[in-house]
N, C-alpha and C positions, 0 to 999 in steps of 0.2 A: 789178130787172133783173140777169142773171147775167151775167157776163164770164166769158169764155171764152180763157184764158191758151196762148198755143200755146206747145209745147217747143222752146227750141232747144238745141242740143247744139254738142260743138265737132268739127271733121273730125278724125278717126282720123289723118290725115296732116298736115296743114297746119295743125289748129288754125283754122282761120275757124269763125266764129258757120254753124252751118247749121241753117235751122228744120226742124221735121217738116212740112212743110207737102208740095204736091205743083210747089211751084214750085224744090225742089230734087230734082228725079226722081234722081237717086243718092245720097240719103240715107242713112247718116248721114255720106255722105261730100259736099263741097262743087260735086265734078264728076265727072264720069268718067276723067280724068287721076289723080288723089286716087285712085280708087277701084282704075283699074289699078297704079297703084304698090302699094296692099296687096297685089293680089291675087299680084303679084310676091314680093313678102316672103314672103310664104307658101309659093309654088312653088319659092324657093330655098331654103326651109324658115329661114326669116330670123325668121317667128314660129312660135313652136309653142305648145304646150297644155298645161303640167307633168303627167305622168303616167306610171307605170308603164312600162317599157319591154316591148314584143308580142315574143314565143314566135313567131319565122317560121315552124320548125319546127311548131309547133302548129296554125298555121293553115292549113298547106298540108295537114296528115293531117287536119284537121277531115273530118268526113262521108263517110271512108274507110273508118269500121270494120266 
């Protein structure tokens, strides 16, 4: 017989055990409280992505020429 291991992970925010299961419907985060707090960070640009810095100028003449 196979066993079948579910993953859990820990919340992005708070650190609690969150399984992938569908009994945590805001996965990978532990609640929806959890999950709007990231998405804050974000919006205040609290996290970002390491990467190149964008040409605004570039993007705005894109597909002008």
């Amino acid at each position: 017989m196979t066993t079948i291991k579910t993953l859990a992970v820990k919340c992005p925010t708070c650190k609690k055990e969150v399984l992938m299961t569908s009994a945590f419907p805001d996965r990978p985060f532990c609640s929806k409280r959890c999950k709007l707090i990231d998405l804050g960070g974000w919006a205040s640009e609290g996290h970002k992505i390491p990467g190149e810095e964008v040409d605004l100028e570039m993007l705005e003449n894109h597909g002008q020429e």
